[in-house]
C-alpha positions as CSV (number, residue, x, y, z in Angstrom):
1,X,88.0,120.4,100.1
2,X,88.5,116.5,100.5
3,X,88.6,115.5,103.6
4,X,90.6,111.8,104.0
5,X,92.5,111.0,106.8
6,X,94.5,108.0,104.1
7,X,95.5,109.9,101.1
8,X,99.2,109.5,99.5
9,X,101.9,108.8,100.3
10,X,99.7,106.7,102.4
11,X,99.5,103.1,100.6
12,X,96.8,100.4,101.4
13,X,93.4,99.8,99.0
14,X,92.2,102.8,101.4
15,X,93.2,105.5,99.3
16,X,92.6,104.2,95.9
17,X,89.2,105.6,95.6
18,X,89.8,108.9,96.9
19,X,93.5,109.5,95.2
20,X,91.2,108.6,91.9
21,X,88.6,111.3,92.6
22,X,91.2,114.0,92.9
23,X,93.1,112.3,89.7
24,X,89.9,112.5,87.2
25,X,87.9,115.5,89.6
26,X,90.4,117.6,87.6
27,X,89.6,117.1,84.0
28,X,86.0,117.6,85.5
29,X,87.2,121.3,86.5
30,X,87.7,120.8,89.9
31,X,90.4,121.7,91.7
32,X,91.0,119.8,95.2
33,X,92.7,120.8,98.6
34,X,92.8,117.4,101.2
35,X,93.0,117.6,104.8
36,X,95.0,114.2,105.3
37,X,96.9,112.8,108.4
38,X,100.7,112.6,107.6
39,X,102.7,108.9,106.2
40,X,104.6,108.5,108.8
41,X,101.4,107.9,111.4
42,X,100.4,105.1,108.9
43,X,101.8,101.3,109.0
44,X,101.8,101.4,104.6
45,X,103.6,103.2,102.8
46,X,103.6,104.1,99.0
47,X,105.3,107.3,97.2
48,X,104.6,106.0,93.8
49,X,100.7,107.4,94.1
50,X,101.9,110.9,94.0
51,X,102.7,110.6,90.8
52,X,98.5,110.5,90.3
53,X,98.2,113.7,91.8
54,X,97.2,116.5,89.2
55,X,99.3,120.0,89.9
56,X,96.1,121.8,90.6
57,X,95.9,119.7,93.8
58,X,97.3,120.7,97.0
59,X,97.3,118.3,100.5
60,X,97.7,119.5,103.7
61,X,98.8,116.6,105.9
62,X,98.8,117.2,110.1
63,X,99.8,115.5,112.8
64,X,97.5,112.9,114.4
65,X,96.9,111.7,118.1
66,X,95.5,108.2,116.7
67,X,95.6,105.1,118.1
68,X,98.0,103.4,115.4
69,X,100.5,106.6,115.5
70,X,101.1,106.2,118.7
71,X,101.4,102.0,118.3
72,X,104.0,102.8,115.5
73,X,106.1,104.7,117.9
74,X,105.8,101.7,120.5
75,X,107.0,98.8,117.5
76,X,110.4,98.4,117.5
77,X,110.1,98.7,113.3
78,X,108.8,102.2,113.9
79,X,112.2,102.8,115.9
80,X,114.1,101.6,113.0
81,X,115.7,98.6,114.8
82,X,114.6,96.0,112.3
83,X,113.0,94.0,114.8
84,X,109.7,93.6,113.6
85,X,108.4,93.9,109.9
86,X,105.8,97.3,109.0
87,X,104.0,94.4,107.3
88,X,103.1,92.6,109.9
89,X,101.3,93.3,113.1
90,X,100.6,90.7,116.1
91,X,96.8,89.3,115.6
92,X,96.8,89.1,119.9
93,X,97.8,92.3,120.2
94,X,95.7,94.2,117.5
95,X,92.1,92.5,118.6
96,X,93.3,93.2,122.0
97,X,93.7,97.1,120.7
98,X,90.8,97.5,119.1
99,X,88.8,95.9,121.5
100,X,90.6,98.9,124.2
101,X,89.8,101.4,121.6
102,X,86.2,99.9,121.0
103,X,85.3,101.4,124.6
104,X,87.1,104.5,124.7
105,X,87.5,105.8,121.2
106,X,83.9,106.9,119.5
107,X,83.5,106.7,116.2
108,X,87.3,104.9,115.7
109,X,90.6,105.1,116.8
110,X,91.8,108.1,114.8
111,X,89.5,110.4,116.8
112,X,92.3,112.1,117.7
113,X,92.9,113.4,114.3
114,X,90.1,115.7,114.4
115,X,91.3,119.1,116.2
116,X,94.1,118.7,113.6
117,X,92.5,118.2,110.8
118,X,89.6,121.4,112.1
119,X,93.1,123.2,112.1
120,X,94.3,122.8,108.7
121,X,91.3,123.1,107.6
122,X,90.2,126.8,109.1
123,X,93.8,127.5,107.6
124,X,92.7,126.7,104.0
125,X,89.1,128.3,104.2
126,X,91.0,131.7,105.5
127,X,93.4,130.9,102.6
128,X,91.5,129.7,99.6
129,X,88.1,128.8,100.0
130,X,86.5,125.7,98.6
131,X,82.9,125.7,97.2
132,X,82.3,122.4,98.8
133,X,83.2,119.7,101.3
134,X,83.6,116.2,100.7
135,X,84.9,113.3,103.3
136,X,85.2,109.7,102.6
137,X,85.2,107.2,105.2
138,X,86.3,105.0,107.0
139,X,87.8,106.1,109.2
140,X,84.4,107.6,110.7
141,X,86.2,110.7,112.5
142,X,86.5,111.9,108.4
143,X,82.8,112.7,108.3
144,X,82.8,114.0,111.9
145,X,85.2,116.8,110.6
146,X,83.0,117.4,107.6
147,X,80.4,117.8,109.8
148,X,82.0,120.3,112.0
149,X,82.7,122.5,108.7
150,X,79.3,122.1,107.2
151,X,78.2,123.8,110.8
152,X,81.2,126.5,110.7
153,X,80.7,127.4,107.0
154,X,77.0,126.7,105.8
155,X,79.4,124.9,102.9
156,X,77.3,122.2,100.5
157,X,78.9,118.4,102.0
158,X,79.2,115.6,100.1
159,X,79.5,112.4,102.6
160,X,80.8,109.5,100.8
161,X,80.6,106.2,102.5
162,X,83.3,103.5,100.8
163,X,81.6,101.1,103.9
164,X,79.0,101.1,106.9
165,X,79.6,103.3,110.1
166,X,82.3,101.6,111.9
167,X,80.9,101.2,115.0
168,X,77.3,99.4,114.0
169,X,78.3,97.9,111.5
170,X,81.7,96.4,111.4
171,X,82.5,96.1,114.9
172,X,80.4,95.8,117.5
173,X,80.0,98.1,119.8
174,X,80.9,96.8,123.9
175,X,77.6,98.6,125.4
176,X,74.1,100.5,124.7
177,X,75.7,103.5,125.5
178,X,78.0,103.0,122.6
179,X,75.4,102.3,119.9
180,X,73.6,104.8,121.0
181,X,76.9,107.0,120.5
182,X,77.6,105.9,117.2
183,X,73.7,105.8,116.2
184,X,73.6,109.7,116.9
185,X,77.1,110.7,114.9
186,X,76.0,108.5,112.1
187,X,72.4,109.9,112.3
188,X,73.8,113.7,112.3
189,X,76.0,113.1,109.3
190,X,73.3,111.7,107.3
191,X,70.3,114.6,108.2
192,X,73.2,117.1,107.7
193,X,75.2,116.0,104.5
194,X,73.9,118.1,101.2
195,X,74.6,114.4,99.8
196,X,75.5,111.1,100.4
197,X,77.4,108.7,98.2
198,X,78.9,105.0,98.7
199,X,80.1,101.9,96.7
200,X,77.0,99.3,97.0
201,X,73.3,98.9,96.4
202,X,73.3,97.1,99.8
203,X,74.7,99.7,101.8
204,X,72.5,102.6,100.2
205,X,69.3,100.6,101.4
206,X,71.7,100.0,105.1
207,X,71.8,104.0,104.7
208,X,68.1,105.0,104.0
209,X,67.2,102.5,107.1
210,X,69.4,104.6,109.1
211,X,69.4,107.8,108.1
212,X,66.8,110.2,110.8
213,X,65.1,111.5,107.4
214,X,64.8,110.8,103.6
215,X,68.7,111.7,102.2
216,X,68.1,114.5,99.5
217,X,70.7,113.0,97.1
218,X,72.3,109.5,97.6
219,X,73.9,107.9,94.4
220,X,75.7,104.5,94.5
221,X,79.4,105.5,92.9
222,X,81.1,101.8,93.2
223,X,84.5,101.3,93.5
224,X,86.4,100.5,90.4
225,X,89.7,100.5,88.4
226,X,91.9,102.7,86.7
227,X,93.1,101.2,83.1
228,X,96.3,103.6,83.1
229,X,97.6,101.9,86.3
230,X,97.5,98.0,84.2
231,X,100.3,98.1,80.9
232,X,99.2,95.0,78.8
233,X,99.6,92.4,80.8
234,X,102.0,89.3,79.7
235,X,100.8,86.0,77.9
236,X,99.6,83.2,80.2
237,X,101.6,80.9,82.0
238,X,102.7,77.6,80.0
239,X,99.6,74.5,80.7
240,X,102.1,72.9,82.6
241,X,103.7,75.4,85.2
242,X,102.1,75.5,88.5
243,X,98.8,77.2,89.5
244,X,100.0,81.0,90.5
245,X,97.6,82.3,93.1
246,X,98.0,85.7,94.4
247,X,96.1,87.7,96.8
248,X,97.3,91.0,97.2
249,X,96.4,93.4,100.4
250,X,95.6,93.3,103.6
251,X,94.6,90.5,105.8
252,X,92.8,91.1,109.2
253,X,91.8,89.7,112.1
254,X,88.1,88.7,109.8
255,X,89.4,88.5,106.8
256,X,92.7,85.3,106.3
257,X,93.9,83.0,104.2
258,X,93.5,80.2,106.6
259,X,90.4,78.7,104.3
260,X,92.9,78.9,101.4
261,X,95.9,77.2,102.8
262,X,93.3,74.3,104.4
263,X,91.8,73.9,101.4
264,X,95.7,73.3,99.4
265,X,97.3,71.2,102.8
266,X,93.8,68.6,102.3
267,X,95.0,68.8,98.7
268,X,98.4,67.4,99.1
269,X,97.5,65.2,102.2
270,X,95.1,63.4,99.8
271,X,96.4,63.7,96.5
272,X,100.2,63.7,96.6
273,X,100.4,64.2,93.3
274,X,99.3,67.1,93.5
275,X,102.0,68.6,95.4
276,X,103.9,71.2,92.9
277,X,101.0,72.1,91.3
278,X,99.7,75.1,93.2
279,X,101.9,78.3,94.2
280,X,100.5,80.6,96.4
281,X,101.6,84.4,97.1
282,X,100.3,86.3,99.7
283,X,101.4,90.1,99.1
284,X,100.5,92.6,101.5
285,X,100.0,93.7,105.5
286,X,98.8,90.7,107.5
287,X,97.8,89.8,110.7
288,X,100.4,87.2,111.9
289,X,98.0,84.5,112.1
290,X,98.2,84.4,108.3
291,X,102.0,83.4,108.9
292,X,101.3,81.0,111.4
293,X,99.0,79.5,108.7
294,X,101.4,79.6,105.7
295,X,104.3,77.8,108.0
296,X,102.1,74.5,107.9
297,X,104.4,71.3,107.0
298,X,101.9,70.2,104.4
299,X,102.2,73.6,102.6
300,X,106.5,73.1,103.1
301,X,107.6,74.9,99.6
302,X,103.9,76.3,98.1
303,X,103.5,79.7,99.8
304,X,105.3,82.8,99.6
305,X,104.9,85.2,102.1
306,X,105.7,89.0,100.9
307,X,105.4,92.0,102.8
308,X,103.5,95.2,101.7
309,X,104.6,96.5,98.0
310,X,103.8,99.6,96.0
311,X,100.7,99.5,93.9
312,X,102.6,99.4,90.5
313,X,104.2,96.1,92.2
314,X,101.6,95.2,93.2
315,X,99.9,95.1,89.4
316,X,102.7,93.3,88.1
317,X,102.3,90.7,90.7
318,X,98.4,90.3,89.8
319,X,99.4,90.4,85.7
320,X,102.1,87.5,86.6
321,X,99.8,85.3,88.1
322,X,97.6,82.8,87.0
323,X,94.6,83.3,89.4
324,X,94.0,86.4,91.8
325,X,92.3,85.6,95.2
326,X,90.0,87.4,96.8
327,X,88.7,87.2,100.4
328,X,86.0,88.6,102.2
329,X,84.7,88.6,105.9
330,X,82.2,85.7,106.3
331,X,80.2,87.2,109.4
332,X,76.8,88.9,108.3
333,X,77.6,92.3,109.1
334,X,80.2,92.2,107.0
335,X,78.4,90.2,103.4
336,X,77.2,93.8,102.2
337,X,80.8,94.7,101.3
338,X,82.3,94.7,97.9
339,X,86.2,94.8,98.6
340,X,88.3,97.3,96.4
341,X,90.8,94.9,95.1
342,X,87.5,93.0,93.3
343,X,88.1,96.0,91.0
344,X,91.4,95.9,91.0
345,X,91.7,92.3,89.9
346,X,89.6,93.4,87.0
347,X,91.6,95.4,85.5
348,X,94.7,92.5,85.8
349,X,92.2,91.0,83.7
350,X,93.1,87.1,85.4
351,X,90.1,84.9,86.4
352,X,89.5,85.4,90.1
353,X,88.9,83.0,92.7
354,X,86.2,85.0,95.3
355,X,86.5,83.3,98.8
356,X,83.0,85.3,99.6
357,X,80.1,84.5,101.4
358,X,76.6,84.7,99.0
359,X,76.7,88.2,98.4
360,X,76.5,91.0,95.6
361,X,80.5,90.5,95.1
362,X,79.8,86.8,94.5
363,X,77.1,88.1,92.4
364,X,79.5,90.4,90.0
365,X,81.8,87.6,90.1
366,X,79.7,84.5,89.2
367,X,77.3,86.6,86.7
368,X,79.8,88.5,85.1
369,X,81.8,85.2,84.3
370,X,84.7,86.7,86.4
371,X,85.9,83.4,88.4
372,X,84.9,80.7,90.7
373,X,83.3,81.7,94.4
374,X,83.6,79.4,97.2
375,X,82.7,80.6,101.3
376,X,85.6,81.6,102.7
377,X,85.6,79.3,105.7
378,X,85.0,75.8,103.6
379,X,88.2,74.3,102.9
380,X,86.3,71.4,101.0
381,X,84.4,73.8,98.2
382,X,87.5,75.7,98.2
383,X,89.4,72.8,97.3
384,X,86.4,71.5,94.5
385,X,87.7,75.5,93.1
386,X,90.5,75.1,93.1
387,X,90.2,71.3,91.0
388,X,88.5,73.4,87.9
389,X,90.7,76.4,87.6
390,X,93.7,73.9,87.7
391,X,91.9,71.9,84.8
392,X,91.3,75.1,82.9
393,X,94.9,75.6,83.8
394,X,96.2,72.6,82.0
395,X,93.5,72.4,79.2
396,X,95.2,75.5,78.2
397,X,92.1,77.6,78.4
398,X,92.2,79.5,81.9
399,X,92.0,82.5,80.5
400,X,89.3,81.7,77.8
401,X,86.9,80.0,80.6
402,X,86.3,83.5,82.6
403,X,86.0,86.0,80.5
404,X,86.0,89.4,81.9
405,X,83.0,91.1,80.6
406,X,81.2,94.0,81.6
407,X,85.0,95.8,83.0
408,X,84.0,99.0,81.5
409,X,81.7,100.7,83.6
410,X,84.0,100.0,86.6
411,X,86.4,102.6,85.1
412,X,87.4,105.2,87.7
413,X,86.7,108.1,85.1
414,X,83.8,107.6,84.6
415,X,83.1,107.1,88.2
416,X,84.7,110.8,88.8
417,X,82.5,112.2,86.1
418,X,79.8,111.2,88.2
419,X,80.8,112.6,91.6
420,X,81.4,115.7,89.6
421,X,78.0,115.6,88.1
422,X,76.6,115.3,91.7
423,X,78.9,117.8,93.1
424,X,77.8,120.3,90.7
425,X,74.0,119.7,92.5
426,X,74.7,120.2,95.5
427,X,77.5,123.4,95.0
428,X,76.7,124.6,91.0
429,X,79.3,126.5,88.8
430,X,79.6,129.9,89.7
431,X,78.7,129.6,93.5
């Protein structure tokens, strides 16, 4: 039993790893049953990553009391009236949100979802009983539910963490009471899970500090790619086109494009001639600051703004571009994170440009021969990265000059076959 509050039709790099799990878990010989919440209490949408479902699998989605169900119903888009794209939500009114929910809403916002998804899931043990019990967060209230079965049932859990606990970690929390909260939920999950999984070396060591006692069984699984989603991508652009730089997903209150778009207007204030020779895309749901950014005169006619598109889109958008872009939160909290897409990008097979802070993702990206990495919030070594891919560009060897090595063991089967291998530790054939 998977327990994931964003699973499909759900879109958004949140569901990539699990809807992979249940994809390859299957030639493994496991069958799954998710407890998700339902589409329509999401702001993404994508039907296309059914189609990765195997038959064996079976999803039970349920209603959800969470914070951004009920903001949905309040946005004019979620009315139907056109007024206001699903893309897009107001950066004021977000941060003034989650700042609300930060005080009344422990772990996260979709607390709300859990009597549901205890419901569902009594439904399916009664119905067809699983021999284990994994949940993948964020969000947090995931694990709280796979906590609450381990209790019920005696089941063997699997706890896989795809980032820290949010409210330590990622956002902080307004008062001691609230760490203390969060402390003791993250604490319980990690004495009582059978096993622990997540995506970095830096958040297993975050995980030993934290965890009340020594964690049985805690593997690193990292994120990764799936080669079936990428056909064979087209030739590169001509020497002479434009620089085509894409960055596809979300972008949040911590994590924009602004450095980018700085880093291009100092570009064409200085060097006019340089005007024309960047195109930027920014695919995906946004905070609206992003749009604010992108609207700058000195950008007039270099960025395209498009909202959220299905993943297969989404790959074609990555394969016709020149450079893929990726951006990661600058604050310290935040630099242990390796973002999904990184993957994703690797299986486009274009070089990458990592606005990251020093970090194991600039790490894969610099050692691997990936890309170029600049800090996210320095317009000027931005702009020095952007001067070498453009050269490569027109030299006629962009694609030559980052060479994607090492892609292989990023490959989501082989990622499965190791969760399986795991699972069958904790919960052995036969049980």
């Amino acid at each position: 039993m998977l327990v994931s509050h964003f699973f499909p039709p759900m879109g958004g790099g949140g569901v990539q790893r699990v809807t992979k799990f249940v994809k390859y878990l299957d030639d493994c010989g496991w069958r799954t049953t998710v407890i998700s919440g339902r589409p329509e209490d999401y702001w993404m949408r994508d039907d296309t990553l059914l189609a990765d479902l195997p038959a064996s699998a079976s999803v039970e989605r349920t209603a959800a009391a969470s914070g951004i169900s009920v903001l949905r119903r309040l946005r004019p888009a979620a009315r139907g009236s056109g007024a206001a794209s699903a893309s897009r939500r107001s950066s004021r009114v977000f941060g003034l949100l989650r700042r609300a929910a930060s005080w009344t809403l422990v772990p996260d916002t979709y607390v709300g979802w859990k009597p549901f998804a205890l419901r569902a899931a009594q439904a399916v043990l009664v119905r067809d009983p699983p021999a284990v019990i994994l949940s993948s967060g964020p969000p947090e209230t995931n694990h709280l539910v796979g906590l609450a079965l381990r209790r019920a049932t005696g089941l063997p859990w699997l706890a896989d963490f795809r980032d820290p606990w949010f409210g330590i970690h990622l956002h902080p929390a307004p008062t001691a009471w609230h760490r203390a909260r969060h402390a003791r939920l993250e604490g319980a999950v990690l004495r009582e899970a059978s096993a622990v999984t997540c995506t970095t070396t830096w958040l297993r060591d975050l995980l030993c500090d934290r965890a009340p006692r020594p964690i049985a069984h805690l593997q690193v699984i990292r994120n990764g790619f799936d080669p079936a989603d990428f056909p064979p991508p087209p030739p590169p652009r001509a020497p002479d086109t434009p620089l085509r730089l894409l960055h596809t997903g979300m972008l949040t209150l911590t994590r924009s494009a602004e450095g980018l778009l700085a880093a291009i207007a100092r570009l064409h204030t200085r060097e006019p001639e340089l005007r024309g020779a960047f195109e930027v895309e920014l695919v995906g749901a946004r905070e609206s600051r992003n749009d604010a950014a992108a609207a700058a005169p000195e950008l007039a006619g270099c960025v395209q703004v498009r909202d959220y598109v299905p993943h297969r889109q989404a790959i074609a958008a990555m394969q016709a571009a020149d450079v893929l872009v990726l951006i990661k939160h600058v604050e310290p909290r935040f630099r242990g994170l390796i973002p999904g897409k990184l993957y994703e990008y690797m299986g486009a097979g274009r070089p990458i440009l990592a606005l990251v802070p020093e970090s194991e993702a600039a790490d894969l990206v610099r050692d691997l021969g990936w890309g170029e990495v600049a800090p996210p919030d320095d317009p000027e070594a931005i702009a020095a990265a952007l001067r070498r891919l453009l050269a490569a560009k027109r030299s006629g060897r962009l694609v030559e000059s980052y060479a994607m090595r090492g892609r292989e063991q990023f490959e989501r089967r082989s990622q499965a076959e190791s969760l399986a291998a795991l699972l069958a530790v904790i919960a052995p054939p036969g049980r």
